[in-house]
C-alpha positions in Angstrom: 128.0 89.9 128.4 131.7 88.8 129.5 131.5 86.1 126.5 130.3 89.1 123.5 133.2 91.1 124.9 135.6 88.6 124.8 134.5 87.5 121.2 134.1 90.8 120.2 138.1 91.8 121.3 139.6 88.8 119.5 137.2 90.1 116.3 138.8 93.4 116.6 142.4 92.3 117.8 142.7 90.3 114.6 144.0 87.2 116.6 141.5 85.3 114.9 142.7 84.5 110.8 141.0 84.2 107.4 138.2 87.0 109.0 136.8 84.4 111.1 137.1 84.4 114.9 138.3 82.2 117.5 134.6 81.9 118.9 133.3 81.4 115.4 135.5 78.4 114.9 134.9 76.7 118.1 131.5 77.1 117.1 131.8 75.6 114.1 134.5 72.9 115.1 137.1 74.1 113.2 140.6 74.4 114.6 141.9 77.5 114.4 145.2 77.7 112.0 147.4 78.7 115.0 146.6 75.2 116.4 148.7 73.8 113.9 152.3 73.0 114.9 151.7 73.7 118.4 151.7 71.2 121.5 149.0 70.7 124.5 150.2 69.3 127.3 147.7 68.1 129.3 147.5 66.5 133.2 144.8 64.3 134.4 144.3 61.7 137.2 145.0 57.9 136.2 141.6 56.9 136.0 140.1 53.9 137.9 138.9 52.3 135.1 142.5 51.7 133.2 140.6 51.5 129.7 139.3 54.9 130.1 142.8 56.2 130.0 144.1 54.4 126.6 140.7 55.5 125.2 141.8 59.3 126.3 145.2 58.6 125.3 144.0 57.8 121.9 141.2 60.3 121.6 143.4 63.0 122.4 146.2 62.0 120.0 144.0 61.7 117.2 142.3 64.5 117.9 145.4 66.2 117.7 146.6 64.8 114.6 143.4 66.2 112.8 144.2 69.8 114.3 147.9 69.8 113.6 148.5 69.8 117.6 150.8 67.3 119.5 148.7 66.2 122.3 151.0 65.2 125.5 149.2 63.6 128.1 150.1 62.4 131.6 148.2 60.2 134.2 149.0 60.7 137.9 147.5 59.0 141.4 144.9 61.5 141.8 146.0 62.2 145.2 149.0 63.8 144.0 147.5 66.0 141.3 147.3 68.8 144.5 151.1 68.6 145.2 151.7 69.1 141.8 150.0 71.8 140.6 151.3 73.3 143.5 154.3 73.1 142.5 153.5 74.1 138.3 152.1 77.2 140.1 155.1 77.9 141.8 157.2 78.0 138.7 154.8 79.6 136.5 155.2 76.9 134.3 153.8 73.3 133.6 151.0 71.7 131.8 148.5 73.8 129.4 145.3 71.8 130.5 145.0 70.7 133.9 142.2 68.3 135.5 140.6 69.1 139.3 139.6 65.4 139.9 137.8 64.9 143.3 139.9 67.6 145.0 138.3 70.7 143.5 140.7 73.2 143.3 138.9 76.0 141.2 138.2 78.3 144.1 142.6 77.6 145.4 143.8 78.5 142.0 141.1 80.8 140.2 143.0 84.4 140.1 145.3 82.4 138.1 143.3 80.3 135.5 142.2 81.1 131.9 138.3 82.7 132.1 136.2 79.7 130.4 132.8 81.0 129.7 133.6 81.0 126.3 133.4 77.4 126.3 131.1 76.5 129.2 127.9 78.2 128.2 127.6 77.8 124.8 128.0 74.0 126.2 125.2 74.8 128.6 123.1 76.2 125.9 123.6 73.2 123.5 122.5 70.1 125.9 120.0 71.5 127.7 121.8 73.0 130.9 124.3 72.2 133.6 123.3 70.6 136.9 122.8 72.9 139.7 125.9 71.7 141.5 128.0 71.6 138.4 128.5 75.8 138.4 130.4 76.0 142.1 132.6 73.1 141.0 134.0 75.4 138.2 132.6 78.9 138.9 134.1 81.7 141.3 131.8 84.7 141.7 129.4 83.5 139.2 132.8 83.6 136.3 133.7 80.3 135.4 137.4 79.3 135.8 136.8 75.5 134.5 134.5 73.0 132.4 132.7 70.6 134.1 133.5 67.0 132.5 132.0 64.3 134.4 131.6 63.1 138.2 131.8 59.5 140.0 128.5 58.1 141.7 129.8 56.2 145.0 126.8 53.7 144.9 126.1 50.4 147.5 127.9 47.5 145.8 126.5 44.4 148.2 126.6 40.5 148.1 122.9 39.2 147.4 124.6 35.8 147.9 126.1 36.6 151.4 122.9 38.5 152.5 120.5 35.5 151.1 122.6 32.8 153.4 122.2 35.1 156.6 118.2 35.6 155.2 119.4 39.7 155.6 116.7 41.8 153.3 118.2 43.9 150.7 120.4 46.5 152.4 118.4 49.6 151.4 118.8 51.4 154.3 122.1 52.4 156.5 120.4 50.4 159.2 120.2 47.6 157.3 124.1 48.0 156.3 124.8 47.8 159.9 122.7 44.5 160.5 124.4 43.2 157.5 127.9 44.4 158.3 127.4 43.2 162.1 126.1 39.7 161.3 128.4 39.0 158.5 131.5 40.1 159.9 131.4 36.6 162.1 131.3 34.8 159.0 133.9 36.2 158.1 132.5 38.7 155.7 132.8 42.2 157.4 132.2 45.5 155.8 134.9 48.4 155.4 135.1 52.2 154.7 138.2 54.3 155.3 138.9 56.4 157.8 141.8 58.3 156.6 143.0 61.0 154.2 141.3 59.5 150.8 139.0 60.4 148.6 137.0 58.1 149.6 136.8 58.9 153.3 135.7 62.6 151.9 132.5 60.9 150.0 131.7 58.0 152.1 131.0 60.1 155.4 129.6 63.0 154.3 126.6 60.1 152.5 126.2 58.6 155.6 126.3 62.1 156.9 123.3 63.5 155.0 121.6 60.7 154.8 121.2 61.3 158.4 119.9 64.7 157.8 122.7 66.3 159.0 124.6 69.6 156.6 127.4 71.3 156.2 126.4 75.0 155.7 123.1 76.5 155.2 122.3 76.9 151.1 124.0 80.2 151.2 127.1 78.4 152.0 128.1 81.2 154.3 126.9 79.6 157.8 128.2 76.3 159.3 125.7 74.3 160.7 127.3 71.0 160.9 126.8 71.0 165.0 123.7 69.5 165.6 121.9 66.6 166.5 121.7 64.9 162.8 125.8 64.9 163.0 126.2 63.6 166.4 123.4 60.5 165.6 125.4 60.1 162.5 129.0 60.1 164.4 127.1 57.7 166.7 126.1 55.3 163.6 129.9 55.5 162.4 131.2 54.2 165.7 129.0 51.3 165.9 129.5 50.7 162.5 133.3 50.5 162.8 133.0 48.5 166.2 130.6 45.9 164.9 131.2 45.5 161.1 134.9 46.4 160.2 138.7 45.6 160.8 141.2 47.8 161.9 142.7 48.0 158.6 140.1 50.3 157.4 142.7 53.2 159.4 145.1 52.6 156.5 143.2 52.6 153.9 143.5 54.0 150.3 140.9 54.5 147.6 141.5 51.6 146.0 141.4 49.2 149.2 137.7 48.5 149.0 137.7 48.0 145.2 140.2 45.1 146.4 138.1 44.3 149.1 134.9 43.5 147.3 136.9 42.0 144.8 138.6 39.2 146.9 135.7 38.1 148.0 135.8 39.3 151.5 133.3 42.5 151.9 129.8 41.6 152.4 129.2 45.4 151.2 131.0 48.7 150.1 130.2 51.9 149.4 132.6 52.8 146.4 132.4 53.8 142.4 131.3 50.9 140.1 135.3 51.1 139.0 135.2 48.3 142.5 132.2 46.8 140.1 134.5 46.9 137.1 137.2 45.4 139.2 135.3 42.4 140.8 134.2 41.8 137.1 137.9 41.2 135.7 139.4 39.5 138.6 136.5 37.8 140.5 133.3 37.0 138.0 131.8 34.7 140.6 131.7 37.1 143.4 130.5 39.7 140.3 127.9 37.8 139.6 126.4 38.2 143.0 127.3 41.9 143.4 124.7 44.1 143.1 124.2 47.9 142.9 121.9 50.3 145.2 122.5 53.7 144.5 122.3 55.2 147.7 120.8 53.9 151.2 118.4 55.5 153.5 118.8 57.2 156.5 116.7 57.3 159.6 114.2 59.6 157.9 114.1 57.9 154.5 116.5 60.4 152.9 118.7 59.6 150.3 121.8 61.8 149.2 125.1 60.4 147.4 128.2 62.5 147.3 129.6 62.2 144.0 133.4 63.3 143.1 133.4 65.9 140.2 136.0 66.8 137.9 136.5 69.7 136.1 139.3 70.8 133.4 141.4 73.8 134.0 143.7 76.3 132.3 146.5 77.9 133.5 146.8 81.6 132.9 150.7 80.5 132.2 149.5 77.8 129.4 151.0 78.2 126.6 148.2 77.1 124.2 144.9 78.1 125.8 143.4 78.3 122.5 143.9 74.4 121.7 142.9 73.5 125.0 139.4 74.9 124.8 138.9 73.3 121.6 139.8 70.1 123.0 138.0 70.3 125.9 134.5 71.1 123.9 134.7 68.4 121.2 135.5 66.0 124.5 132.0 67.7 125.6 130.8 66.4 122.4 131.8 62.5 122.4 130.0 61.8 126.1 128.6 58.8 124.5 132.0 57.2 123.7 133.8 58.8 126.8 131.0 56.9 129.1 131.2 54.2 127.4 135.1 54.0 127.6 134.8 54.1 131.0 132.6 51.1 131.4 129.6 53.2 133.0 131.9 55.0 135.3 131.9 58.8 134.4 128.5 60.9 134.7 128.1 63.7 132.6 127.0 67.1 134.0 124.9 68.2 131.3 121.5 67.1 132.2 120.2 66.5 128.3 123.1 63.4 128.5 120.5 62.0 130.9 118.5 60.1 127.6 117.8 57.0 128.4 119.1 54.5 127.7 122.4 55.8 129.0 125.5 53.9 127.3 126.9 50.8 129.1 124.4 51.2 132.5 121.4 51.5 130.6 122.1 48.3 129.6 122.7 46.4 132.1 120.0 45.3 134.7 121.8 45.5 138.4 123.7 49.6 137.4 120.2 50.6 135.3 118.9 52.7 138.4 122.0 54.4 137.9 120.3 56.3 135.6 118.6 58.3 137.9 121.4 59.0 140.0 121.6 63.0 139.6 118.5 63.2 141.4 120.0 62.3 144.6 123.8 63.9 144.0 125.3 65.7 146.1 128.5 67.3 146.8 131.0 68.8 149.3 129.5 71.8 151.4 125.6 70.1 150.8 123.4 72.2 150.7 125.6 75.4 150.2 127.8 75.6 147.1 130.9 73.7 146.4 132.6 77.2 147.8 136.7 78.2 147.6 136.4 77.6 151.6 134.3 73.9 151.3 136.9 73.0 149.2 139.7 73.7 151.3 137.7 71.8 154.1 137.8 69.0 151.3 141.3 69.1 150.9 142.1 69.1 155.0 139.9 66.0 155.0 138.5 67.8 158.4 134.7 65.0 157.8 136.7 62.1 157.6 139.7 63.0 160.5 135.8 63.5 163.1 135.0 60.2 162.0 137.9 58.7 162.9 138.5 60.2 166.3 135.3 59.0 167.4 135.4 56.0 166.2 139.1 55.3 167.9 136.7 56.6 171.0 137.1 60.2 171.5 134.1 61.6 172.7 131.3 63.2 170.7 131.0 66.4 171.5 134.5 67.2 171.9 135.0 66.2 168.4 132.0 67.7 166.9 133.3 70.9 168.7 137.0 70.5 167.1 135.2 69.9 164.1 133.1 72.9 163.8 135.7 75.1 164.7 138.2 73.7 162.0 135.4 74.4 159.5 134.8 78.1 160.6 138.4 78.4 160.9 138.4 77.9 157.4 135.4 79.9 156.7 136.5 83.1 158.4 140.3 83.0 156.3 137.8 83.3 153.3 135.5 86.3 154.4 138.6 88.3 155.8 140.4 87.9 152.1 
């Protein structure tokens, strides 16, 4: 009903011109005339894959040049993108369309972003549905404050040549990581995953995490149920892990390190996007050739969950062209084909009818094709409860990855698991008393 009210208003407001609406022309891909003349600015992260940004660069331009809009966009470390909408929130002014990449900030910012259901279902309706946890990546309340545009597997990238000279199986299992990792790392081929505040550490963990069998909340998302056994045999895993298979550098890491590890030949295994794929491809093709791809590893019970990182696109309430934004933002929706492909295989599409096989760029290649199948086995943060306004505050405190790293620089268990737990419902309670 929200999206017939809001039609039927800008019907009856006359905003939209020559008696057609501003629904109707969405609909129909037209720009509406009041486009033309006007500027979008738009924020995003710099992407991993470096193409994928001159292919958005140049999408957007052109777009705009077809619509009469002047299409401004700018590319910043995605780690940053939470200091500076921050700040754009702060002065009530800054960029039109913004872009929540890894750090969902939906459920922070929502009272002050643009309602997009106008824009979101009818994209829903036209390929075939959103994946479950697509909707608490943009929706607050069941109202949806951003668009889903694509997310980032964090597959096994492992050296079959490495592995074959130590006559190590394929890695398949988080067990068999740790053999690897243990009996490589003598060779002088050790394993690494951060421990710090990155992106990275955020995914990596909470994989290994419910792999293990261990959650977050309960699929309400209102109960934390993150002390139990599963976490403390997973905590246990990570220490051993670290002890046997890595280097201390692994403290200081960034999200790019372990693109640069696998890449200079060092890592006998990560657990990063195919962008550390992409990398080793450019700069290394002999240790790319004998890099290949497992989309998630099992745990102790055979379970098989890999947190992806979503992004989602936003618009401030204070945008000055909201109107050009959701156009752009839909006809993006339209081009998955050449937006996946301009990222070499790197962005994932939330919109389960993109799933045809074959998918463009991993469909065609041999060691990313089970890639394919990877929504089956997504997760994301707060697994199995929603991607909540409080989970994604416990995202941005990086409270999974700072447990990690206190036990494995040797503080106790339970201790941590305690500070942990009470971190988390720390979080949670702020969010029930509001």
């Amino acid at each position: 009903m929200a999206e017939l009210t809001r039609r039927d208003f800008i019907r009856v407001s006359g905003t939209a011109l020559g008696g057609a609406s501003i629904a109707t022309m969405l609909d129909a891909r037209q720009a509406p005339a009041q486009n033309r003349g006007t500027t979008l600015r738009m924020i995003t992260w710099s992407h991993f894959v470096p193409a994928y940004d001159q292919w958005l660069d140049k999408f957007a331009r052109e777009w705009g040049e077809k619509n009469g809009v002047k299409v401004l966009v700018d590319h910043i470390p995605n780690l940053e993108l939470p200091a500076r909408y921050a700040a754009e929130f702060a002065a009530g002014a800054g960029h039109d369309l913004i872009h929540f990449a890894a750090q969902i900030l939906t459920g922070h910012y929502y009272k002050n972003l643009v309602d997009m259901g106008d824009v979101a279902e009818p994209l829903g309706k036209k390929y075939g549905g959103w994946m479950e946890a697509a909707t608490s990546a943009a929706q607050v309340n069941g109202a949806w404050y951003a668009v889903p545009d694509y997310f980032v597997p964090i597959p096994v990238l492992w050296r079959k040549d490495l592995l074959d000279q130590a006559n190590l199986a394929t890695p398949d299992t988080w067990d068999k990581l740790r053999i690897a990792a243990r009996t490589l790392k003598s060779k002088g081929h050790p394993t690494g995953m951060q421990f710090s505040h990155c992106n990275d550490a955020n995914h990596n963990w909470r994989a290994v995490l419910y792999c293990f069998g261990a959650r977050e909340t309960d699929p309400s998302g209102q109960n934390i149920v993150l002390d139990s056994k599963e976490t403390r045999e997973t905590l246990r895993f990570a220490k051993a892990l670290y002890e046997e298979g890595m280097t201390p550098e692994v403290f200081s890491w960034d999200d790019a390190s372990d693109n640069r590890y696998l890449a200079s030949g060092v890592a006998c295994w990560i657990h990063d996007a195919i962008s550390a794929y992409r990398t080793t491809q450019d700069t290394n093709p002999d240790v790319y050739k004998s890099t290949y791809v497992l989309p998630e590893a099992a745990g102790p019970g055979g379970e098989r969950k890999n947190v992806g990182e979503p992004t989602v696109f936003a618009i401030w309430k204070f945008g000055k062209n909201p109107v050009a934004a959701k156009e752009l933002i839909t006809y993006l929706a339209d081009h998955q084909v050449e937006a996946m492909t301009a990222s070499r295989g790197f962005n994932m599409p939330f919109l389960r009818a993109q799933y045809k096989k074959p998918m463009p760029v991993i469909g065609e290649d041999p060691k990313l094709s089970p890639m394919q199948d990877i929504e089956k086995i997504t997760a994301f943060f707060g697994y199995p409860g929603p991607m909540s306004p409080p989970a994604q505050e416990v995202v941005t405190t990086f409270v999974i990855p700072d447990m990690f790293t206190r036990v494995a620089r040797g503080q106790n268990i339970d201790e941590t698991v305690k500070w942990g737990v009470g971190e988390i419902r720390r979080i949670y309670a702020k969010y029930k008393a509001a």
